[in-house]
N, CA, C and O atoms as CSV, one atom per row, in Angstrom:
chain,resi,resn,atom,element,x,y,z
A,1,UNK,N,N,17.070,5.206,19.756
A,1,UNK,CA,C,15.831,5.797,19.346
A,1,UNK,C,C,15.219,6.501,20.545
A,1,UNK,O,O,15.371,6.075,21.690
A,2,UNK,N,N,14.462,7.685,20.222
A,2,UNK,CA,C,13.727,8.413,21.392
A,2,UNK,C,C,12.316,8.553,21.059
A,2,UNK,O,O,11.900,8.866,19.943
A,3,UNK,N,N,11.683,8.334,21.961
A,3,UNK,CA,C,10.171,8.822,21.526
A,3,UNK,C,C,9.422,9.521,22.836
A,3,UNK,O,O,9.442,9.292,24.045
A,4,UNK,N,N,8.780,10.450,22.020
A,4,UNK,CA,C,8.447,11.298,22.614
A,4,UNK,C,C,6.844,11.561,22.720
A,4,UNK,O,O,6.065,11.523,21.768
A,5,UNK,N,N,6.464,11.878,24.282
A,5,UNK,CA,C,5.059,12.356,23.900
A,5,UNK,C,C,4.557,13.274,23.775
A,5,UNK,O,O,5.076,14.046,24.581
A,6,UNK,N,N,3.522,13.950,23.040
A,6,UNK,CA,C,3.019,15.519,22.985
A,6,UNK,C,C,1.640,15.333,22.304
A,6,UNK,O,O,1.091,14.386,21.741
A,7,UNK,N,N,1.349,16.424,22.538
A,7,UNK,CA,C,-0.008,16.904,21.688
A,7,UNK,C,C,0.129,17.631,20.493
A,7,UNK,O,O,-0.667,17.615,19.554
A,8,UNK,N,N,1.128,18.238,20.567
A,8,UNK,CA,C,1.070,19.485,19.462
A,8,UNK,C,C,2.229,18.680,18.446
A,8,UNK,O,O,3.322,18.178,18.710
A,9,UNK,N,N,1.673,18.771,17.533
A,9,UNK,CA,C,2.112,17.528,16.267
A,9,UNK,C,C,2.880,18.491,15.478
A,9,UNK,O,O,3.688,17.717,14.965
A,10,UNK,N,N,3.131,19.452,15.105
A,10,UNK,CA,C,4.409,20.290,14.506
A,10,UNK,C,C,5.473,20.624,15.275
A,10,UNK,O,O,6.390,21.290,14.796
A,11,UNK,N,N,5.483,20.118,16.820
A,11,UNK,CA,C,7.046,20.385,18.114
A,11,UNK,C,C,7.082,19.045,17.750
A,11,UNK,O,O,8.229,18.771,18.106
A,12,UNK,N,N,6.574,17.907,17.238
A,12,UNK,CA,C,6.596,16.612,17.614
A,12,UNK,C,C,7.201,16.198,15.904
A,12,UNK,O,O,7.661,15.065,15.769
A,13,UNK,N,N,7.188,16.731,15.196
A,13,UNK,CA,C,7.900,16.631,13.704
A,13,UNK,C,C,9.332,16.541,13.737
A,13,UNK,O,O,10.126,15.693,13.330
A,14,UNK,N,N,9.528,18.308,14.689
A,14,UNK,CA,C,10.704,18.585,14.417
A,14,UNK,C,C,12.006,17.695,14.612
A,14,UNK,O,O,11.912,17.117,15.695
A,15,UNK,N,N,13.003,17.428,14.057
A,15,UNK,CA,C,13.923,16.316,13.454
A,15,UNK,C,C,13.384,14.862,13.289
A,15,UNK,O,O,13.985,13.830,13.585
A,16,UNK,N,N,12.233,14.970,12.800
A,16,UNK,CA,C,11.952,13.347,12.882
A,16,UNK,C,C,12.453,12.742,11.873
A,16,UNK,O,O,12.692,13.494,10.928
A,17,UNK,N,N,12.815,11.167,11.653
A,17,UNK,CA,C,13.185,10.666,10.300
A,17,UNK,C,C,11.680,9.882,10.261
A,17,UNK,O,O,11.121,10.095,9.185
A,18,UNK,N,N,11.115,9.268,10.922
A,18,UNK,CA,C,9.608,8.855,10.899
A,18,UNK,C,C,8.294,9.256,11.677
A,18,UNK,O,O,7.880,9.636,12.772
A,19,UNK,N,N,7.997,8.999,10.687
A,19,UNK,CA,C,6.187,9.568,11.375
A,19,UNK,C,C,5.048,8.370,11.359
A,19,UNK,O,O,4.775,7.667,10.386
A,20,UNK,N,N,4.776,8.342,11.958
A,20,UNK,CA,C,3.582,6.982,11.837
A,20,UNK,C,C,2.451,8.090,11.896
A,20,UNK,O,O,2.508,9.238,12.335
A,21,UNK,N,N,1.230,7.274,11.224
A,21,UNK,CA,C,-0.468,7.566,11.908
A,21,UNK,C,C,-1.089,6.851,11.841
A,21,UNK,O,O,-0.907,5.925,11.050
A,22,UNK,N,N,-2.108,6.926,12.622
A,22,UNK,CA,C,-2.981,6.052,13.164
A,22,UNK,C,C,-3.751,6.525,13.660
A,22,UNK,O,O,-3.471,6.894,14.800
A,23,UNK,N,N,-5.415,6.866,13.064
A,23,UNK,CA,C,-6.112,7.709,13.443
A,23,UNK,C,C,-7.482,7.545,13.193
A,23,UNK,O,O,-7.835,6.977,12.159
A,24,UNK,N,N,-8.367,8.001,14.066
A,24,UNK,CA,C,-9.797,7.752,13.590
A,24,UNK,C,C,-10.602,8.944,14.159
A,24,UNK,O,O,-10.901,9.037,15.349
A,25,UNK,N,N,-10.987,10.017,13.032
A,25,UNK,CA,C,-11.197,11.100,12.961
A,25,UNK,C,C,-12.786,10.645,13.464
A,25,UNK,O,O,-13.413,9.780,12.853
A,26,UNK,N,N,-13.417,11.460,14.841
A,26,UNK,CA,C,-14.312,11.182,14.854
A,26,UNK,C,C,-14.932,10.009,16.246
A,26,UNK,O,O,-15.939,9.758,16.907
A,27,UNK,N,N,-13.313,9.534,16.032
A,27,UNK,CA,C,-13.850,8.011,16.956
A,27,UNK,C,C,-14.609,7.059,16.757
A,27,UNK,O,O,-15.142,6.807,15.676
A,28,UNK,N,N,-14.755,6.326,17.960
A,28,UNK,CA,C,-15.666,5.286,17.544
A,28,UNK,C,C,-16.787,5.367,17.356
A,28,UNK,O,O,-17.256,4.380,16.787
A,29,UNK,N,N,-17.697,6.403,17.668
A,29,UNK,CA,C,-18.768,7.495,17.505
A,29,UNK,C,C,-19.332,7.027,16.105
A,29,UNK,O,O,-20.197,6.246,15.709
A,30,UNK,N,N,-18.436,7.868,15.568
A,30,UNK,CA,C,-18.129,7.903,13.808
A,30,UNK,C,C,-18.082,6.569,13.573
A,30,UNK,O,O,-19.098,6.271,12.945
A,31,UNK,N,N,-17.495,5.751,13.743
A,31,UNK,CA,C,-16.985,4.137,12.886
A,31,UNK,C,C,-18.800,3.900,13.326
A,31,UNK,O,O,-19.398,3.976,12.253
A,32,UNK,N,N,-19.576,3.713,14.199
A,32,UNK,CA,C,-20.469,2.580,14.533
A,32,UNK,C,C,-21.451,3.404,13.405
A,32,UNK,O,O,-22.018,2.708,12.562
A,33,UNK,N,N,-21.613,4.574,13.388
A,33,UNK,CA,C,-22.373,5.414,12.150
A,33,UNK,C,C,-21.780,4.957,10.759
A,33,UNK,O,O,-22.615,4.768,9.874
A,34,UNK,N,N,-20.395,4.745,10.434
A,34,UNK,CA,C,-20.143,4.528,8.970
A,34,UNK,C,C,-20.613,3.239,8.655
A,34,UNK,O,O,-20.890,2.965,7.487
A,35,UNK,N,N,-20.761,2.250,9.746
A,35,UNK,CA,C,-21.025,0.346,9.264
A,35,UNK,C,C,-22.516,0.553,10.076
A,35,UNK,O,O,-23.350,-0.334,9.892
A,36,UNK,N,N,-22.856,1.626,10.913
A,36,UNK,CA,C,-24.819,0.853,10.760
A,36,UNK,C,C,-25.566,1.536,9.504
A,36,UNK,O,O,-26.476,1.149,8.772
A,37,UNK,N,N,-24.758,2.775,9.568
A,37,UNK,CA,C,-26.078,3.498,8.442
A,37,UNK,C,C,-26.139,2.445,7.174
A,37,UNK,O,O,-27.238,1.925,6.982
A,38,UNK,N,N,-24.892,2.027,6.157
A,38,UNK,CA,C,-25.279,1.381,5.325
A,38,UNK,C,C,-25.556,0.362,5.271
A,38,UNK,O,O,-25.930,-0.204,4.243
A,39,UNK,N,N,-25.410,-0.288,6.697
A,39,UNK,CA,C,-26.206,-1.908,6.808
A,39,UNK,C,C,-27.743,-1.498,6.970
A,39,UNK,O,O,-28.578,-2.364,6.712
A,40,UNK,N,N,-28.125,-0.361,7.339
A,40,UNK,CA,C,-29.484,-0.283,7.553
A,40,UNK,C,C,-30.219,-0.163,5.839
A,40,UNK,O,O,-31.287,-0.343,5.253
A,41,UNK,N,N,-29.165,0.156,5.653
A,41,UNK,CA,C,-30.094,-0.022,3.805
A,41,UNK,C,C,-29.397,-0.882,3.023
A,41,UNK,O,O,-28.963,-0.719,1.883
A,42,UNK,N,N,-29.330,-1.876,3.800
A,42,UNK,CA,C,-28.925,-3.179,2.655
A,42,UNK,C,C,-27.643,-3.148,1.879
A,42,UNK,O,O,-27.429,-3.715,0.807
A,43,UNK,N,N,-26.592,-2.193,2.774
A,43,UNK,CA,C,-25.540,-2.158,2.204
A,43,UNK,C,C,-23.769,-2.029,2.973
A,43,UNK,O,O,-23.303,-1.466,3.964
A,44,UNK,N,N,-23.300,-2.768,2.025
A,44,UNK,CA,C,-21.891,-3.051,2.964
A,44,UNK,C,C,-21.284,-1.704,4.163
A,44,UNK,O,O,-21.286,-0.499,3.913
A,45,UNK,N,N,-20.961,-2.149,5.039
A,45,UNK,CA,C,-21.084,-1.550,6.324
A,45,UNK,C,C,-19.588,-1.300,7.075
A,45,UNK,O,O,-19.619,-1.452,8.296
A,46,UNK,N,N,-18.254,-0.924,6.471
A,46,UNK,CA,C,-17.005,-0.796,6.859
A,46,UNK,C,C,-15.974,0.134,6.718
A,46,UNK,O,O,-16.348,0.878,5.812
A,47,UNK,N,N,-14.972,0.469,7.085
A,47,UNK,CA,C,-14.310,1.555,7.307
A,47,UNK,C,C,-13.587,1.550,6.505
A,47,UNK,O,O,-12.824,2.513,6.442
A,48,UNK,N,N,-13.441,0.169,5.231
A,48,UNK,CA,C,-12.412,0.413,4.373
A,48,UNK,C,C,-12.654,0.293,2.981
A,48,UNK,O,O,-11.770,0.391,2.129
A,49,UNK,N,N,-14.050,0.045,2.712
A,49,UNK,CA,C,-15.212,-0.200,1.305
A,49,UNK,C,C,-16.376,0.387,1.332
A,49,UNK,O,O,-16.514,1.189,2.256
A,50,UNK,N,N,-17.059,0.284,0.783
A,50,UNK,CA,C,-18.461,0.900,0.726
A,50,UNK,C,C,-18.420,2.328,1.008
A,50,UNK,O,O,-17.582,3.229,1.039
A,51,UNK,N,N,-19.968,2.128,1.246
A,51,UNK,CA,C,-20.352,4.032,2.160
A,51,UNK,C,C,-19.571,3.700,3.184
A,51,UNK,O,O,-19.163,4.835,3.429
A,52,UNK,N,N,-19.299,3.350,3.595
A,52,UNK,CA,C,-18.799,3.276,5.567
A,52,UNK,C,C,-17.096,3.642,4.899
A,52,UNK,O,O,-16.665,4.774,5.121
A,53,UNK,N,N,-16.460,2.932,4.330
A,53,UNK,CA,C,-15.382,3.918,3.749
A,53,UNK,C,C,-15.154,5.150,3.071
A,53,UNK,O,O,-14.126,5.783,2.830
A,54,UNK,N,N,-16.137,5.302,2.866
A,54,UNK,CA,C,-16.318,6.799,2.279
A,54,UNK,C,C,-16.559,7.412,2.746
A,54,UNK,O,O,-15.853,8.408,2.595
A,55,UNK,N,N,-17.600,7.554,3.670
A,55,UNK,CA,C,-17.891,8.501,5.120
A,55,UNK,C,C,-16.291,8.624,5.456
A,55,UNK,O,O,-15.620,9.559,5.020
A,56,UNK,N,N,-15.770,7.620,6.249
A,56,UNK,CA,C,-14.509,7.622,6.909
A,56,UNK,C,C,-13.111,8.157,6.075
A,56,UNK,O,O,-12.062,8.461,6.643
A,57,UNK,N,N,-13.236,8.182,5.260
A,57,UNK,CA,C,-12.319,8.678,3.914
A,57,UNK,C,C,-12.679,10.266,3.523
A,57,UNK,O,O,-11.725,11.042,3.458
A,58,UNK,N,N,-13.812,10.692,3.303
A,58,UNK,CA,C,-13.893,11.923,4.012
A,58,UNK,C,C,-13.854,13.006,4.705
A,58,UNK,O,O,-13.825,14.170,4.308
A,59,UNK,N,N,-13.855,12.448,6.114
A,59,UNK,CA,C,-13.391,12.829,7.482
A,59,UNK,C,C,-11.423,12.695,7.379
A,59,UNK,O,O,-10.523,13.528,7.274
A,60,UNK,N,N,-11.463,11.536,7.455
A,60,UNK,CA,C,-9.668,11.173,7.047
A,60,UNK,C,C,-8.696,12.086,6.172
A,60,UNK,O,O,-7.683,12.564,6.682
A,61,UNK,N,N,-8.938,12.247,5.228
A,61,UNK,CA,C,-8.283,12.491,3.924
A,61,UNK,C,C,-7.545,13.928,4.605
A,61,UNK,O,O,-6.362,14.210,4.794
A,62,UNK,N,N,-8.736,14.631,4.857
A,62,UNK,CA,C,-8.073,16.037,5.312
A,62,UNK,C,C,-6.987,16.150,5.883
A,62,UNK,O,O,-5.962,16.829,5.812
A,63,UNK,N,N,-7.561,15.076,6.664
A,63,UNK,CA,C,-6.178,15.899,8.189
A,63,UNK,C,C,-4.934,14.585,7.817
A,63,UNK,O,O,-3.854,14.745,8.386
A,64,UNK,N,N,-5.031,13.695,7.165
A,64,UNK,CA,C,-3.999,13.162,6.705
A,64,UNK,C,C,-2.892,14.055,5.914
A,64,UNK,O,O,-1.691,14.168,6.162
A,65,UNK,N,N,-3.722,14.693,4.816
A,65,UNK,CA,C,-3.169,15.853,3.760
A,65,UNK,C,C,-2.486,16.899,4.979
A,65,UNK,O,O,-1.281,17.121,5.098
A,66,UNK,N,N,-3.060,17.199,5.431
A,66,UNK,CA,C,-2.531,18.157,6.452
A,66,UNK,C,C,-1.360,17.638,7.344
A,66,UNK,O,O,-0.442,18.390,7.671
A,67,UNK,N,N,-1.418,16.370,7.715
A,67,UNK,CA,C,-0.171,15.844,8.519
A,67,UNK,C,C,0.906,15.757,6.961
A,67,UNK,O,O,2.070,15.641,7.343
A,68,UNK,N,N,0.865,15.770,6.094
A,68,UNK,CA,C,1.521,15.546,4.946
A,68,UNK,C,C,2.405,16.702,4.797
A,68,UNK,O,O,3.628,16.577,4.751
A,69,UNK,N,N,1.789,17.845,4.720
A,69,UNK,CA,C,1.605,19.338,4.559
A,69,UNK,C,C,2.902,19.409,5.713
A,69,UNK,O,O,4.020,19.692,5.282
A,70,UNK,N,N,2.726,19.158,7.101
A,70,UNK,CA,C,3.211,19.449,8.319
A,70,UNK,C,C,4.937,18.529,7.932
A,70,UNK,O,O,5.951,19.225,7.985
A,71,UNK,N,N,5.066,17.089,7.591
A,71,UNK,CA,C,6.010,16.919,7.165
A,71,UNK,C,C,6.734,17.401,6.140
A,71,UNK,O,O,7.923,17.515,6.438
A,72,UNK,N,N,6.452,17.738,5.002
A,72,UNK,CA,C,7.224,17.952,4.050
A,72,UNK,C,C,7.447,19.852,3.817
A,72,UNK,O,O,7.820,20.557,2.879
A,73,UNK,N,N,7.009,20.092,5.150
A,73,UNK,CA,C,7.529,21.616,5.575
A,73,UNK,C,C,8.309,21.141,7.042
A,73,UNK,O,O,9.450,21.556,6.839
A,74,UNK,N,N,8.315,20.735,7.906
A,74,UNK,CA,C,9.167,20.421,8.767
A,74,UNK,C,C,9.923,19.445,9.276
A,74,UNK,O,O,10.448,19.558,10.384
A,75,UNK,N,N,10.075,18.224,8.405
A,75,UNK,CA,C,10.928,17.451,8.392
A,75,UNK,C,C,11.137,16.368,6.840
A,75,UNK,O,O,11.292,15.147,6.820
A,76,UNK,N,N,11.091,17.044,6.007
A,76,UNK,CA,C,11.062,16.637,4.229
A,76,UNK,C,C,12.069,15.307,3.854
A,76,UNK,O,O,12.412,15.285,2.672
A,77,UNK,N,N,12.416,14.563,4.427
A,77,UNK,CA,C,13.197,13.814,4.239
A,77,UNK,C,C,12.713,11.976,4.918
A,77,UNK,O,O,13.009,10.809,4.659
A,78,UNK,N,N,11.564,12.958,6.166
A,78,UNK,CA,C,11.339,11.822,6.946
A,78,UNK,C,C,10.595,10.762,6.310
A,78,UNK,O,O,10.391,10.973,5.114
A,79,UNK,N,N,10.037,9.462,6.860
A,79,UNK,CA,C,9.333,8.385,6.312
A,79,UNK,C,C,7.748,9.020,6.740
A,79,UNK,O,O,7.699,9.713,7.756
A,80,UNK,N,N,6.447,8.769,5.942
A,80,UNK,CA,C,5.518,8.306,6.415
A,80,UNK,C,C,5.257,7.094,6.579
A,80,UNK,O,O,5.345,6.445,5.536
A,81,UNK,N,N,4.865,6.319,7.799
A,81,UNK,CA,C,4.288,5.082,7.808
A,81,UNK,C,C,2.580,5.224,8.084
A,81,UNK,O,O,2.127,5.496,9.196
A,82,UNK,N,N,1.890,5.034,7.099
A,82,UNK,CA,C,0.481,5.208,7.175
A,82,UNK,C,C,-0.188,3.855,7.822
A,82,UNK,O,O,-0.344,2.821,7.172
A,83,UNK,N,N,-0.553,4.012,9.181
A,83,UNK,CA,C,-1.680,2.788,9.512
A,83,UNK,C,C,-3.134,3.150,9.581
A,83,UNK,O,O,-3.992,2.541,10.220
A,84,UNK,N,N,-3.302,4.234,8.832
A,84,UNK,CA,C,-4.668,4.534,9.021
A,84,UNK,C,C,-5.502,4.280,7.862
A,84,UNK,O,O,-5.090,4.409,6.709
A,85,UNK,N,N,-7.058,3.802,8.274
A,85,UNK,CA,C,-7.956,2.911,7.298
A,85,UNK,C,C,-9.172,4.459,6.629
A,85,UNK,O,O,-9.356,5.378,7.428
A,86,UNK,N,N,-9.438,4.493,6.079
A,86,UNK,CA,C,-8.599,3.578,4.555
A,86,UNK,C,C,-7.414,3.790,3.983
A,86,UNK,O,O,-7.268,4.850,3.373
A,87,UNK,N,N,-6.301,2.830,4.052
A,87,UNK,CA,C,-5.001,3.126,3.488
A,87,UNK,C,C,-5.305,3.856,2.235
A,87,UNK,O,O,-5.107,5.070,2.291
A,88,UNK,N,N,-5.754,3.363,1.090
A,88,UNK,CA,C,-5.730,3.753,-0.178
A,88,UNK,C,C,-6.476,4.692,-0.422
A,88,UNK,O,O,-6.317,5.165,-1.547
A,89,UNK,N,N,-7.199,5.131,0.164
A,89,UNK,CA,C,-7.990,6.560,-0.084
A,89,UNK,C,C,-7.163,7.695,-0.669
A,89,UNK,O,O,-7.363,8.331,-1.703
A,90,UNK,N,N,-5.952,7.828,0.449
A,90,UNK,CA,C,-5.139,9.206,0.028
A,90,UNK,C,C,-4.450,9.308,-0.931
A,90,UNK,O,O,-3.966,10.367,-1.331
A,91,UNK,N,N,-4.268,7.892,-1.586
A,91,UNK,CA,C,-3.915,8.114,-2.968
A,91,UNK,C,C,-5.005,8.807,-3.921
A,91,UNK,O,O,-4.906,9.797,-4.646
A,92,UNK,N,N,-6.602,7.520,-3.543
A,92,UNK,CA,C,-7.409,8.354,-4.398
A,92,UNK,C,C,-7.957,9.872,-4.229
A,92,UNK,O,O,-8.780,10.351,-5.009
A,93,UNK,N,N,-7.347,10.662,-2.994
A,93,UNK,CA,C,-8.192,11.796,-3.040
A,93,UNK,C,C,-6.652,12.861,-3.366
A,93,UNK,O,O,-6.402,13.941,-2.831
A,94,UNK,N,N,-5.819,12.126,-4.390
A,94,UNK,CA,C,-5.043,13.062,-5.031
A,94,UNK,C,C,-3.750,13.053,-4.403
A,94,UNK,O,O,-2.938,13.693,-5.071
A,95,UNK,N,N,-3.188,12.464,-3.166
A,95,UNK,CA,C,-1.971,12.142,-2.650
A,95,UNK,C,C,-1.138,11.786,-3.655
A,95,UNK,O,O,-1.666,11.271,-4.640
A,96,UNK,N,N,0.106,11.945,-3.647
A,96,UNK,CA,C,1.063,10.974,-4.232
A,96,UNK,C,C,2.044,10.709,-3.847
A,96,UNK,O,O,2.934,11.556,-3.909
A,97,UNK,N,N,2.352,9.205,-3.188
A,97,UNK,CA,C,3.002,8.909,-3.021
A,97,UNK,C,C,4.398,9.279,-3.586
A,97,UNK,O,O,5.220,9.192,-2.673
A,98,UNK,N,N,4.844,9.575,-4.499
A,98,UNK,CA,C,6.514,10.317,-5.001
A,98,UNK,C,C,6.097,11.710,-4.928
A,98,UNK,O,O,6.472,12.465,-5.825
A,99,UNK,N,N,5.299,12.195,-3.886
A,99,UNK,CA,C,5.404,13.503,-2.988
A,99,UNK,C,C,6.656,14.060,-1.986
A,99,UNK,O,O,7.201,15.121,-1.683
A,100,UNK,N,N,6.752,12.259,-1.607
A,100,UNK,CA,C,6.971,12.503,-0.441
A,100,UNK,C,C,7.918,10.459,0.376
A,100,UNK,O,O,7.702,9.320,-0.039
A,101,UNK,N,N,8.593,10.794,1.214
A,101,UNK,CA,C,8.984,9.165,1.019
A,101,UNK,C,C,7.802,8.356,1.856
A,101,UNK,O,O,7.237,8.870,2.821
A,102,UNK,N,N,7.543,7.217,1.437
A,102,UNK,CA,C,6.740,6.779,1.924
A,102,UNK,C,C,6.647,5.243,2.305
A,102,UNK,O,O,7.432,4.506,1.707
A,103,UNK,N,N,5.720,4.624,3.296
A,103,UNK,CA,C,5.785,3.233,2.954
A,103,UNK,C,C,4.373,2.590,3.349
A,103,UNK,O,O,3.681,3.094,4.233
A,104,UNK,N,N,3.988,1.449,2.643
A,104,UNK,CA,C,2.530,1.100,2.839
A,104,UNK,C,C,3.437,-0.375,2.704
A,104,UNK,O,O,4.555,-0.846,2.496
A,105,UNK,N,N,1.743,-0.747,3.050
A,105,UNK,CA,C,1.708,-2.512,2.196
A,105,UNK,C,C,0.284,-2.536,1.386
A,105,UNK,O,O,-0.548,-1.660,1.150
A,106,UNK,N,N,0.381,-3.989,1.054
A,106,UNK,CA,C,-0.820,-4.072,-0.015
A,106,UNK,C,C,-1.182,-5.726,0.653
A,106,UNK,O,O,-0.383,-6.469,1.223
A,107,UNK,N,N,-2.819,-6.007,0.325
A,107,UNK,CA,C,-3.002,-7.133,0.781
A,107,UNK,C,C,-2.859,-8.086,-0.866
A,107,UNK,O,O,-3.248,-7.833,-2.007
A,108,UNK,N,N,-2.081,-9.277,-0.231
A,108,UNK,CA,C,-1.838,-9.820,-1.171
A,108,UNK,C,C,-2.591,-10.848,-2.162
A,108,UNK,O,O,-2.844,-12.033,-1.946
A,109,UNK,N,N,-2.849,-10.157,-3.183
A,109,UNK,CA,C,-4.550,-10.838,-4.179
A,109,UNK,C,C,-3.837,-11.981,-4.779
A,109,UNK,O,O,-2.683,-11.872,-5.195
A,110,UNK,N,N,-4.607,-13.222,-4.835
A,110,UNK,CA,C,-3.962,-14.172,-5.067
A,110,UNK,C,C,-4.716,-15.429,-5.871
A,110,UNK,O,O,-5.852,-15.811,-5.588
A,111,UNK,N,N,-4.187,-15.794,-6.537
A,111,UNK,CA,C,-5.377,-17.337,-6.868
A,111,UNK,C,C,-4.479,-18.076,-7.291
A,111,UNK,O,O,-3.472,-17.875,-7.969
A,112,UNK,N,N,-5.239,-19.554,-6.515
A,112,UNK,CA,C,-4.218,-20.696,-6.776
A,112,UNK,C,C,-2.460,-20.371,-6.751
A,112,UNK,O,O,-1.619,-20.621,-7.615
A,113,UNK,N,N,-2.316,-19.748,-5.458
A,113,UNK,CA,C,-1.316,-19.654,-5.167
A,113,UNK,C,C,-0.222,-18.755,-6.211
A,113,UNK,O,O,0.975,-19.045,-6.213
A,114,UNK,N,N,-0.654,-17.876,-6.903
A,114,UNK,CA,C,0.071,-17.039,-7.947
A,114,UNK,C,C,-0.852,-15.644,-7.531
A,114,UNK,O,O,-2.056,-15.588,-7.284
A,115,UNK,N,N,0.084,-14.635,-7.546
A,115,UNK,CA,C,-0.255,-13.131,-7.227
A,115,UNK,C,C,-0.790,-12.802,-8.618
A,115,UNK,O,O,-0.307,-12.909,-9.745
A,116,UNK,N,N,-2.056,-12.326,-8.104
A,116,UNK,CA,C,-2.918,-11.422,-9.438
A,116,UNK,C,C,-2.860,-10.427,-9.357
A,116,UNK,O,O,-3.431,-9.949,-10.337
A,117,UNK,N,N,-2.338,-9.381,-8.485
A,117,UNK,CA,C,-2.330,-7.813,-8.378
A,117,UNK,C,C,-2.610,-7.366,-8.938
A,117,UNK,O,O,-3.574,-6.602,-8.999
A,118,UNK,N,N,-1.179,-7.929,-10.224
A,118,UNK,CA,C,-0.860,-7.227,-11.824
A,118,UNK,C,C,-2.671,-7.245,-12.582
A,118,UNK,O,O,-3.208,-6.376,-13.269
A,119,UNK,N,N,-3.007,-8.059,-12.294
A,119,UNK,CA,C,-4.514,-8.169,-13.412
A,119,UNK,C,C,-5.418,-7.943,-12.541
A,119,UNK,O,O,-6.498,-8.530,-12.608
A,120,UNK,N,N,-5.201,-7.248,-11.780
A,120,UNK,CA,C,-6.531,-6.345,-10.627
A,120,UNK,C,C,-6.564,-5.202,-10.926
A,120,UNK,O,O,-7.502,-4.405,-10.962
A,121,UNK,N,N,-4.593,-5.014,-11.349
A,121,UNK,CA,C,-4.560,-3.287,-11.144
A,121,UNK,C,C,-4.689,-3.210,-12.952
A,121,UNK,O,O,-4.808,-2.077,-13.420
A,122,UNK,N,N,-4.667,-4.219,-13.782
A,122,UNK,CA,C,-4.811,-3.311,-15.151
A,122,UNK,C,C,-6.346,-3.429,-15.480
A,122,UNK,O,O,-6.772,-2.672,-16.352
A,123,UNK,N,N,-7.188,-4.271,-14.895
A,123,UNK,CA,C,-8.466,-3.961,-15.173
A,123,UNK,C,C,-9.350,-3.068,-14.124
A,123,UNK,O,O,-10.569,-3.152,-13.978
A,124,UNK,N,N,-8.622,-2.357,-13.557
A,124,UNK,CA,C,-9.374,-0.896,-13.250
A,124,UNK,C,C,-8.884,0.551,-13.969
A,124,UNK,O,O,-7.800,0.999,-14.344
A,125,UNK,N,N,-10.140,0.988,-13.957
A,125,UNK,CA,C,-9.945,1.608,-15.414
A,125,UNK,C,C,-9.324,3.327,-14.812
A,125,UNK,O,O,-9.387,4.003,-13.786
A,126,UNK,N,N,-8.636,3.439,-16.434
A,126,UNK,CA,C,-7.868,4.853,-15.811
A,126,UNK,C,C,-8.955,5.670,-14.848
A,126,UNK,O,O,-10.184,5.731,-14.812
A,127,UNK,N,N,-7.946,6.225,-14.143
A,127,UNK,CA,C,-8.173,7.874,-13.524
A,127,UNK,C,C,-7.877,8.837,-14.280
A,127,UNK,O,O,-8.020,9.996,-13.888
């Protein structure tokens, strides 16, 4: 394996089989604004729920789509590995995963020791 460092993220594609990201558009700047503003009004305060995920999902989404854009024009075959919060956003802001190959995880919902996923994900209601 080789890895390489650069700035310019389309010389840094070329033959890749994986891509990771990991990113926080904004910085930490941004994160302490997405979790005080809505704690200041009585409301959940984080980078991966609430307003504070949505601010940050906002900012995110773009340039994720755009690193998307950058793979599947210069290296279409490769993996995304997404570590950036909010994971699930880029599905909701129209991503699709069988775009493109991909790999995530999911946190595992559970009670009394039996996975509920299945009855998390059928009682949210269509898109």
């Amino acid at each position: 394996m080789k890895v390489y460092k650069t700035l310019d993220r389309r010389a840094a594609l070329q033959g890749a089989d994986f891509v990771t990201t990991q990113l926080r558009v904004g910085q930490l700047k941004a994160r302490e604004k997405d979790e005080r503003i809505p704690l200041s009004h009585g409301y959940l305060g984080q980078e991966t729920n609430g307003a504070g995920g949505l601010f940050k999902g906002l900012r995110t989404i773009p340039v994720i789509f755009d690193i998307v854009k950058d793979v599947q024009e210069i290296c279409p075959d490769a993996w995304i590995i997404n570590f950036t919060n909010p994971g699930g956003h880029g599905h909701r802001g129209g991503l699709s995963p069988h775009q493109f190959q991909t790999l995530y995880w999911r946190v595992q919902h559970s009670y009394r020791h039996e996975d509920v996923h299945h009855r998390r994900a059928a009682a949210e209601p269509e898109r």
